[in-house]
Every structure is written in structure tokens, then in C-alpha cells.
C-alpha positions as CSV (number, residue, x, y, z in Angstrom):
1,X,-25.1,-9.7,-0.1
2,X,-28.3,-8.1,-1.7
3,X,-27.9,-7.7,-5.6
4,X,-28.2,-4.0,-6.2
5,X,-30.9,-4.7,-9.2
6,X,-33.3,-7.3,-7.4
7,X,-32.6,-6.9,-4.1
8,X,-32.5,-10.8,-3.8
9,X,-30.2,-12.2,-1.2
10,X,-28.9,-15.3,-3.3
11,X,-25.5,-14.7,-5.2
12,X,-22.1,-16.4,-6.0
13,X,-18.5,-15.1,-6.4
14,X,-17.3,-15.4,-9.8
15,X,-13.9,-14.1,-9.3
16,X,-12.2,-12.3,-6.6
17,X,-8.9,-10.1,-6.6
18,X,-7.0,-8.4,-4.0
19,X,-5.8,-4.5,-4.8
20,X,-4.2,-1.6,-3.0
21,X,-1.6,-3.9,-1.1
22,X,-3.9,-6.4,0.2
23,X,-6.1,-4.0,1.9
24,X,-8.9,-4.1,-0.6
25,X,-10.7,-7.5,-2.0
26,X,-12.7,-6.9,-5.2
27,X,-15.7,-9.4,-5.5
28,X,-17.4,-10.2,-9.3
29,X,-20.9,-11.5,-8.3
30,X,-23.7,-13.0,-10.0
31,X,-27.0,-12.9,-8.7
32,X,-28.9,-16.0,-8.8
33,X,-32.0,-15.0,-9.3
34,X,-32.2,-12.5,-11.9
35,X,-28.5,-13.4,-13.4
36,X,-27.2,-10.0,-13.3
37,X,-23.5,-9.1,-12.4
38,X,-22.2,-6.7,-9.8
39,X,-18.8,-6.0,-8.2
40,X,-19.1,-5.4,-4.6
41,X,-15.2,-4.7,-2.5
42,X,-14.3,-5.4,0.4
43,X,-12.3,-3.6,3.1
44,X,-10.3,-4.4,6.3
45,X,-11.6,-2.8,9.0
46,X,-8.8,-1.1,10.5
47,X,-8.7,0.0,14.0
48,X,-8.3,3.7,14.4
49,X,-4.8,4.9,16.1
50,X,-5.1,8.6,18.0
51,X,-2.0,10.4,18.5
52,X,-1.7,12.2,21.7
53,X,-0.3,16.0,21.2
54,X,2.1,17.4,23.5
55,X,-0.8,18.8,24.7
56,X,-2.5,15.4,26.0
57,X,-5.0,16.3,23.2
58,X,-5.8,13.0,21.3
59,X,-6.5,13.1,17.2
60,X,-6.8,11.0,14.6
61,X,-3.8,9.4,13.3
62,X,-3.7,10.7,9.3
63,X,-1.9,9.4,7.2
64,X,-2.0,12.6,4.9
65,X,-0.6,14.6,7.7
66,X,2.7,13.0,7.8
67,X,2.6,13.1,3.9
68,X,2.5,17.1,3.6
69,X,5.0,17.0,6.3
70,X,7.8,14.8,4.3
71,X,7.2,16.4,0.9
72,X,7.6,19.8,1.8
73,X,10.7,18.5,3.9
74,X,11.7,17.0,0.6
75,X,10.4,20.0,-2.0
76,X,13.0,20.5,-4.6
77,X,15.2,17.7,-3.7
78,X,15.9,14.8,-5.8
79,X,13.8,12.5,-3.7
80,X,11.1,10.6,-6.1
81,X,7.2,9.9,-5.3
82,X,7.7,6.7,-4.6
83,X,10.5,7.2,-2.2
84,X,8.0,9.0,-0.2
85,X,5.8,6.7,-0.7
86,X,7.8,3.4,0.4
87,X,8.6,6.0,3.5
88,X,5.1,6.3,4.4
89,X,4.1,3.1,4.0
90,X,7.3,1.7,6.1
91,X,6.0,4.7,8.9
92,X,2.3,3.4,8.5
93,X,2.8,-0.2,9.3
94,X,5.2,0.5,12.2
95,X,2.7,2.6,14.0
96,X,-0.2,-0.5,13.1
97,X,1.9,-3.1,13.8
98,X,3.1,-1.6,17.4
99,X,0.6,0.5,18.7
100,X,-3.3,-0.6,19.4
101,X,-4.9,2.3,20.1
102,X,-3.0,5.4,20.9
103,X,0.9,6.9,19.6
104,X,3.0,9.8,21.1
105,X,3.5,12.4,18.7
106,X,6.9,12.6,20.1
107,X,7.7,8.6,19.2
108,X,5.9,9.7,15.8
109,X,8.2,12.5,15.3
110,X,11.1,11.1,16.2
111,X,10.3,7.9,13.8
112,X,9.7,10.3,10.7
113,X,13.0,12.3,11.2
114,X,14.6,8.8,11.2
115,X,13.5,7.7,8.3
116,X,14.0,11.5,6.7
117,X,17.9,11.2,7.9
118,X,18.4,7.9,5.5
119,X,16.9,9.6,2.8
120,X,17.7,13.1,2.4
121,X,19.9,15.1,4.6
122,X,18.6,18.2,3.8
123,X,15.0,17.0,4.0
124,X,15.8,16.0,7.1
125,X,17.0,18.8,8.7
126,X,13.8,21.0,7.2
127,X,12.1,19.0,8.8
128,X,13.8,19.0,12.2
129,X,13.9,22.7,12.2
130,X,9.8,22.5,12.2
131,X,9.4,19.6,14.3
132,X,12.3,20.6,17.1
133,X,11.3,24.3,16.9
134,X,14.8,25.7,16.2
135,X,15.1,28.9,17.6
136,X,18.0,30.5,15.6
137,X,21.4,28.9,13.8
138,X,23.1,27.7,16.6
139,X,20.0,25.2,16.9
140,X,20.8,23.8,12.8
141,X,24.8,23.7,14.3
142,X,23.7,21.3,17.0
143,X,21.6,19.2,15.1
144,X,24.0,19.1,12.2
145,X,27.4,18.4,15.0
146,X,26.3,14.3,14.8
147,X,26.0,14.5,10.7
148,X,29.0,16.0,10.2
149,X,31.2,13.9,12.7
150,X,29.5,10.6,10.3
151,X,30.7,12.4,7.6
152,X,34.6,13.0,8.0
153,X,36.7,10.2,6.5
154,X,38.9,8.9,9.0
């Protein structure tokens, strides 16, 4: 590591400190030669997932995607920030702790309305209607026939 004000290549680490759930190692150095101080951080180089489209198309996996996806599912509910959150994390270390390289959307989907169903009902049928295309009512009737059969106390 050069120090930013000597350009000298001679430093030690006076404390280090992981942030943002491990992801993230924040380094206090101090240069050796002119005795300065300087924080440098540290990333994990994470290996970048594509999702294929129904399309065959391949992007990006983004994380922000799925986001705007689940909080307008869950817009006006009573579903807090850091529900959402733990839900996007939870979604975000399944797809990097199964998948290498590449993701259906369709498994994506499918994974998101999961997770949706345990938390919000409603959310999760907003969200079905986009993802599954629905068509007209009888589309929200079949999707909600399973809920509503869980539902009924026997």
C-alpha cells in the first residue's frame, strides 16, 4: 500500500474493523516513513451473477431491482424497512451461495414470491399479479384458491 501523502510503500496496520456485514474491512495505517495516518478499506471481490431473461438475454444480477420490486409490492402495508431488508439479504445470499455464474429469472421470481407469501399476503399477491402477468380476476382467484384453502380452520 502507497501512503497517499508520500507515496512511500512502507506502512503498518494500526487497527482494523470489519463493517457492512463482513463485506467491508476498514484498515487505520501509519506510514513509516513520513508518520502520517490514512484509512484505506477493503472489499470482497464478489463474483458477478447474470440472470438470464425469458428471453435468453443475460443481465446483471441487481440487487436494487429486486428491492423496487418488494417495496412497491409492500407500499402501504405494515411491513417495516428492515423486514425488507432481512428479505433481501436472505434472497441475496441464496442466489451467492447456489449459483456461480448465471440465475433463471424464473427460479429468481419464484424465490421472491416465496419469501413475499411469509411476509405479507397482500404484498404477495401484488406482486404475483406483475410477475405472473395476470390477465383479468379470475387469474387473482386462482392464485388466491391455495391461500384461502390454508386459511379455513378445520
Amino acid at each position: 500500500m502507497n501512503c497517499p501523502f508520500c507515496r512511500h510503500d512502507n506502512d503498518r496496520v494500526i487497527d482494523s474493523r470489519s463493517g457492512q456485514e463482513g463485506f467491508v474491512i476498514r484498515r487505520r495505517r501509519e506510514c513509516l516513513s513520513c508518520q502520517r495516518r490514512y484509512t484505506t478499506y477493503e472489499r470482497i471481490e464478489e463474483h458477478p451473477v447474470k440472470v438470464i431473461k425469458k428471453d435468453g438475454a443475460r443481465v446483471l444480477f441487481e440487487r436494487e431491482k429486486i428491492q423496487r420490486g418488494i417495496e412497491k409490492a409492500c407500499w402501504k402495508r405494515p411491513v417495516s424497512n428492515e423486514r425488507i431488508e432481512a428479505v433481501l439479504a436472505d434472497i441475496e445470499n441464496d442466489i451467492y451461495a447456489n449459483f456461480d455464474t448465471e440465475v433463471e429469472s424464473r427460479y429468481l421470481g419464484e424465490m421472491i414470491m416465496e419469501r413475499l407469501r411469509q411476509l405479507d399476503q397482500v404484498a404477495y399477491v401484488r406482486f404475483a399479479s406483475v410477475y405472473r402477468e395476470f390477465q383479468d380476476v379470475h387469474d387473482f382467484v386462482d392464485e388466491l384458491q391455495p391461500m384461502l384453502k390454508e386459511s379455513r380452520p378445520k
